[in-house]
N, C-alpha and C positions, 0 to 999 in steps of 0.2 A: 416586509422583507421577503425574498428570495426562497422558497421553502424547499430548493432542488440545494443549497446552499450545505454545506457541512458544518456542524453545531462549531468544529473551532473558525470558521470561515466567518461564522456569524460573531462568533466572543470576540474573532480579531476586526473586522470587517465593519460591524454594526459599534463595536465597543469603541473602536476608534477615530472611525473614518467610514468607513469602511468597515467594518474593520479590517486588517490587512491579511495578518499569518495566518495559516490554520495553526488551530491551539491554541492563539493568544488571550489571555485574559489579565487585569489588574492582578499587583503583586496582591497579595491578602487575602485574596480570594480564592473560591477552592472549585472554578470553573473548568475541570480534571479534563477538554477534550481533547481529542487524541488525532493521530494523524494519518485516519483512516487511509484515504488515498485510495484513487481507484485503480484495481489491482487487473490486471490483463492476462490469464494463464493461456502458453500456448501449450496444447496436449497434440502431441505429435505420437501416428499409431503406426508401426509397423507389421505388416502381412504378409508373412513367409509362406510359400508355397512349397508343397514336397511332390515328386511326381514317382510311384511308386513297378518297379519293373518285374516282371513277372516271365517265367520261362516255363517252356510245353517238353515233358519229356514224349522220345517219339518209344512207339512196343518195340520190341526187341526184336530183330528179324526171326523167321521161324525156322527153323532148322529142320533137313529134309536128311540128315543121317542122324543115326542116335546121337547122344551127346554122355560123355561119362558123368558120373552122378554127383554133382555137388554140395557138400556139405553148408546149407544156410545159417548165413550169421545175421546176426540181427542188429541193427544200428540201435544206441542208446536212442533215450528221447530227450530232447535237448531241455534242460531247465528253463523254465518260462522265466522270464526279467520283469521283474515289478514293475509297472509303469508310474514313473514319479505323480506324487501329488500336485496339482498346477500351485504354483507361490504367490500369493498375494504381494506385490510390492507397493509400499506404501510411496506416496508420491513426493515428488520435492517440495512441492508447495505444499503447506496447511491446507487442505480442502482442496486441495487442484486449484485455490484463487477462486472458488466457486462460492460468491457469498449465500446464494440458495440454497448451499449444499449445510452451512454452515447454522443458516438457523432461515427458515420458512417465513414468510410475511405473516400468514396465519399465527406460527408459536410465538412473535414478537408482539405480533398483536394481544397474545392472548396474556403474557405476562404485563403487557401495561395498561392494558383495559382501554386501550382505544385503537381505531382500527391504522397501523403501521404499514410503510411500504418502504423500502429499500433505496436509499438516495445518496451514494458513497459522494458525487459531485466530481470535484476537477481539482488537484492537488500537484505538488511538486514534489513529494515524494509515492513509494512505492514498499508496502512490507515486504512485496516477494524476495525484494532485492537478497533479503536475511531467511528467506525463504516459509515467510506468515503469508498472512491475510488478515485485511480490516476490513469490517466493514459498518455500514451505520443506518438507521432507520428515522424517518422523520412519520410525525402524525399529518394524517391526511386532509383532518379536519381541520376546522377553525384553529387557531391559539398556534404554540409551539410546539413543540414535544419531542424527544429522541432520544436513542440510545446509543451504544457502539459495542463490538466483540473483535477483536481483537485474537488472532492462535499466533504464537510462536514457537519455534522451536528452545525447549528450556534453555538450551546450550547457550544461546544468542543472547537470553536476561542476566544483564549488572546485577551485582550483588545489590544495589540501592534497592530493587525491584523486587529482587527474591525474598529482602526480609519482610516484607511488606506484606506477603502469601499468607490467605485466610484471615486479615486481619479485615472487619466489615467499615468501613465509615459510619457516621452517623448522617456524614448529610441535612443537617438542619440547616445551614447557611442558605438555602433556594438556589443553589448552583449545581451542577453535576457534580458526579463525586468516582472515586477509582477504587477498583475493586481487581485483585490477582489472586489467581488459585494454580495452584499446578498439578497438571494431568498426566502421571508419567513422564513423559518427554514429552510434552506441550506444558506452554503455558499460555491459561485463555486469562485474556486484561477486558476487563469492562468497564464504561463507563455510562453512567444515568443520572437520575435526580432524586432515585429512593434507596436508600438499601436493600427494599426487598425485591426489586429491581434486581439490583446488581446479583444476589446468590441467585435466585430464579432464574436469570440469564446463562452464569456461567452455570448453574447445575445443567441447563437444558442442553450445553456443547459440550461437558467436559468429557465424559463418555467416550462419543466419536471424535474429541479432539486426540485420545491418545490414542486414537486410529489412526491419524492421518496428522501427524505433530507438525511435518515439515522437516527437512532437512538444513542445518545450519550451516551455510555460505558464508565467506568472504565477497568484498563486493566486487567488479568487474574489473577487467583491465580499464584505465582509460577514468574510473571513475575519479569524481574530483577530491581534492582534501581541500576543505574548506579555509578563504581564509580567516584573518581575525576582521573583525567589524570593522575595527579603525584603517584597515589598508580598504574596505569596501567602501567606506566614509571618504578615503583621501581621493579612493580610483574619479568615482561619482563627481566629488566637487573639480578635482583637474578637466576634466571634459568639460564640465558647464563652465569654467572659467570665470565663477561669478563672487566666489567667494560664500555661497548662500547655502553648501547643507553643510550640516551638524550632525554632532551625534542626536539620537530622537530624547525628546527631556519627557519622554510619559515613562509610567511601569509597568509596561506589557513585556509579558515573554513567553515563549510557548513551555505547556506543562503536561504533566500526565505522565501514568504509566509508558503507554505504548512509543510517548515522544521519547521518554527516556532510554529506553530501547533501540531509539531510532539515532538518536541523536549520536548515545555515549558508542554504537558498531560504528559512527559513522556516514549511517545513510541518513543524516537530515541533519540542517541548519538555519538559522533565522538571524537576521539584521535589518537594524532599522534606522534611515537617517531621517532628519529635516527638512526639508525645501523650505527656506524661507523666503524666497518669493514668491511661494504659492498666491495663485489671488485671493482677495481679501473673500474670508469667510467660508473658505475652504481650505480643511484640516490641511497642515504640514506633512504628516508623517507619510515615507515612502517606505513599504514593506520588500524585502528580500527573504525570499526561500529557496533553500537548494535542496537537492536532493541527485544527491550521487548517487549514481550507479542506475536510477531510474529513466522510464519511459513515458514519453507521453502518452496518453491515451486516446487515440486518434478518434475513435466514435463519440467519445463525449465530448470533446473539440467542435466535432461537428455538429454534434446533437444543439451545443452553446452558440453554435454558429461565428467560430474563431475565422478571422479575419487572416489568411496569411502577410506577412509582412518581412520586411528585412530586418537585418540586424548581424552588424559587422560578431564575424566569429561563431554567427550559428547555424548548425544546419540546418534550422526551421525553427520559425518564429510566428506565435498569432496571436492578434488583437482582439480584447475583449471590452468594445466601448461601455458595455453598461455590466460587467461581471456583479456588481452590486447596484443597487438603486445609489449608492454614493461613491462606487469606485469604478476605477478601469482594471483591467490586469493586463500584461504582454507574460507569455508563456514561452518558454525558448528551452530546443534542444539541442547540445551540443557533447557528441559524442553518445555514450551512455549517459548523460547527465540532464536532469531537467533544470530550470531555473525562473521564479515565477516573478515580476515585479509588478505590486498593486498601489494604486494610490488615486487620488484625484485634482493631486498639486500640480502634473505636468500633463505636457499633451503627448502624444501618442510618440509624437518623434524626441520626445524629450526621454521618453520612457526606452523606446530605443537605444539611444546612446548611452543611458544611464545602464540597459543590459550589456551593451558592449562592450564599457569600462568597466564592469565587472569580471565580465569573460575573460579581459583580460589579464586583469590581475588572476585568472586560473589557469593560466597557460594552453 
């Protein structure tokens, strides 16, 4: 597999197909990944200049008759003005979106005993949107291995999430598992495959998370409200005119702390149909992700070597023939809004108009 891939890219992408969603795993299972997503912070600096004026008194002419005797007054001295202290202002984003800032490849490394590197991948949503940050670590070596951290602003977490705070998993199942604590006004969500993982984790951010919590946003003008599956099911089959998707008959759905977060503000959604004409011996299911109010993130596009391409209703759209050793993906941006379709039932331009009859249905 893909090892630049994000652990739910892999539960959805590798579990199914593909597997498709990020986050997806079988009902029953307790595969907790979350919807990292690669986060883009722009830090915009401003630099005021002050130009300070200074005046020359001239001597006082000298006077060549006497002059009568004047009584000297003395000017007060003017009370000095405290010069304020400079204000630290904490930023809107959790960490500036700075996943370095947020935990070191080294400290990752060091809580899971093998050596970690930083691999958030390519997603359709975005936490800044709520104004977090995710991010995620894959092992470098052989085998699998990963984590994820997660900062939101408390304000932003469903009660579902909140009662949840300091409770540890057990994690015996072999799947990742979810972990919330809250920092003051942050809350750091983890996800791994130990419990001692998950506290080790969150104790290494929570500190500096309640430095830097993030600010709680509504999401953009413009962003989409998602719709229900079954109009994204009827959009799909009207285009193809074939009669041939359905709703998807597997038990994948996306889970996790951070998804819940995402999902219940808003900024993220999942659907999944059928193509039942896919060729023979190649999985059916066609994955849909949205993510309102998000950006795409154009270096890692390119980094994947995304293909641009058309697509009625988007302002930009790219092809990703091999995004998994068993899938394609098309990624489209229209407006603030991202929107990802994976599968390996149709072909590129199938995939197309299957993103355009969606678009549509979002006005």
């Amino acid at each position: 597999m893909n090892d630049e891939l994000t652990p739910d890219e892999r539960a959805a992408m590798r579990s199914r197909i593909l597997g498709g969603a990020r986050d997806i795993k079988p009902a029953g299972a307790h595969r907790n990944a979350w919807i990292a997503g690669s986060v883009a912070a722009v830090l915009v600096a401003a630099i005021a200049g002050g130009a300070v004026a200074t005046s020359t008194l001239s001597a006082p002419q000298i006077a060549t008759t006497p002059s009568p005797t004047l009584t000297e007054s003395v000017a007060p001295s003017p009370t000095p003005t405290p010069t304020p202290s400079p204000t630290t202002v904490a930023p809107s984003v959790a960490f500036d979106g700075d996943c370095a800032a947020v935990l070191t490849e080294d400290a990752v490394s060091s809580v899971v005993g093998v050596p970690m590197a930083l691999s958030n991948g390519l997603s359709a949503q975005s936490a800044s949107v709520l104004g977090g940050v995710s991010c995620q670590w894959v092992a470098t070596g052989d085998g699998y291995q990963a984590v994820g951290v997660a900062v939101f602003p408390w304000a932003v977490v469903p009660e579902n999430v909140r009662a949840e705070v300091g409770v540890v998993p057990d994690c015996t199942d072999g799947y990742s598992c979810d972990y919330a604590q809250r920092f003051d006004d942050a809350a750091v969500l983890v996800w791994a495959s130990r419990a001692e993982e998950l506290t080790a984790l969150a104790a290494a951010v929570g500190e500096r998370a309640a430095l830097s919590p993030g600010t709680a946003r509504s999401l953009p003008v413009g962003a989409w409200v998602v719709p229900e599956c079954s109009d994204v099911r009827d959009a799909v089959d009207r285009t193809r005119g074939r009669g041939d998707v359905v709703d998807h008959r597997g038990d994948y759905y996306p889970r996790g702390f951070s998804w819940q977060v995402m999902s219940e503000r808003g900024a993220a959604a999942y659907c999944a149909v059928d193509n039942l004409s896919a060729p023979e011996g190649t999985a059916t299911v066609v994955d849909f992700m949205f993510g309102p109010g998000a950006s795409p993130d154009l270096d890692e596009i390119a980094r994947r070597g995304g293909t641009p391409i058309p697509v009625d209703g988007a302002d930009a759209a790219w092809y990703f023939p091999d995004f998994t050793a068993s899938a394609a993906l098309v990624l489209v941006q229209s407006g603030p809004n991202v929107l990802t379709v994976g599968t390996r039932s149709m072909s590129q331009e199938e995939m197309s108009q299957a993103a355009a009859a969606v678009l549509a249905t979002l006005g």
